[in-house]
RODO-2510 file (C-alpha; in nm, 4 decimals, decimal comma):
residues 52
     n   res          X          Y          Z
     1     x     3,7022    -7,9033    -4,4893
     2     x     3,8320    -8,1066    -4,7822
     3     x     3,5227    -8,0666    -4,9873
     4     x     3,6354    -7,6837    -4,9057
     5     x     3,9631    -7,7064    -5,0363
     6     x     3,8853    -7,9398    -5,3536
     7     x     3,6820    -7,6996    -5,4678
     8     x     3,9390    -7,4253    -5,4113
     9     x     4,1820    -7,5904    -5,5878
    10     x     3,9594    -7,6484    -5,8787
    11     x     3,8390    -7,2694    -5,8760
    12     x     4,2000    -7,1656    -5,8920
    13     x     4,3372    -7,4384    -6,1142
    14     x     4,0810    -7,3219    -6,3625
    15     x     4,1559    -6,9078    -6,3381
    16     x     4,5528    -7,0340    -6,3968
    17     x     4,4092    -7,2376    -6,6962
    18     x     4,2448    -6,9801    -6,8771
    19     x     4,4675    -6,7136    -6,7617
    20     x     4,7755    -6,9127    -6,9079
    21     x     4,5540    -6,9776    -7,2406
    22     x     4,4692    -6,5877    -7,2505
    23     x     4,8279    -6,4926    -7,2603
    24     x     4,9875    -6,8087    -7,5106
    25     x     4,6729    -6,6307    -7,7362
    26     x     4,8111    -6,3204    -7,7179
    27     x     5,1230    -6,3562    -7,7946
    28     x     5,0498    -6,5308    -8,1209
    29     x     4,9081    -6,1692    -8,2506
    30     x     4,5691    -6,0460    -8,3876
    31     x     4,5308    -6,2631    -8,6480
    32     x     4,6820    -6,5680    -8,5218
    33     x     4,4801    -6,5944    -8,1932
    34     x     4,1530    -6,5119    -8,4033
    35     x     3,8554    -6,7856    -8,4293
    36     x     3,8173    -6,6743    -8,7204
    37     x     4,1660    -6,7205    -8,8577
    38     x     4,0964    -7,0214    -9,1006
    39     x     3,8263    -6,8703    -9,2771
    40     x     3,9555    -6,4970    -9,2216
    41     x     4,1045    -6,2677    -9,5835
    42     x     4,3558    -6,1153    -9,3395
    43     x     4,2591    -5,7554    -9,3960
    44     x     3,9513    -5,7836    -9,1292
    45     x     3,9443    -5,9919    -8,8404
    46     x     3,5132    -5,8483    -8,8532
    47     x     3,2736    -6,1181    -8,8328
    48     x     3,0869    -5,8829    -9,0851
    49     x     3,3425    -5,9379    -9,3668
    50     x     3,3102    -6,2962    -9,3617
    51     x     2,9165    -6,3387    -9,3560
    52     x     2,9266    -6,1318    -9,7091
***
């Protein structure tokens, strides 16, 4: 029963997680939130436009 509940409360500690980090992301904009934004022109956030 505790094993049960451990692991619930990991499950759901980790769906809050990345559901906080999904929307502080998104409110930083397109650009902002990008893993490409140190490396990224600004006018594209496509992977494409980078590689050339």
């Amino acid at each position: 029963m505790l094993v049960n509940v451990a692991i619930g409360a990991v499950v759901f500690g980790y769906a809050g997680f990345t559901l906080y980090r999904f929307v502080k992301n998104s409110s930083k904009g397109k650009c902002a939130a990008c893993e490409l934004s140190k490396n990224c022109s600004g006018s594209s956030c496509a992977v494409n436009d980078i590689i050339k």
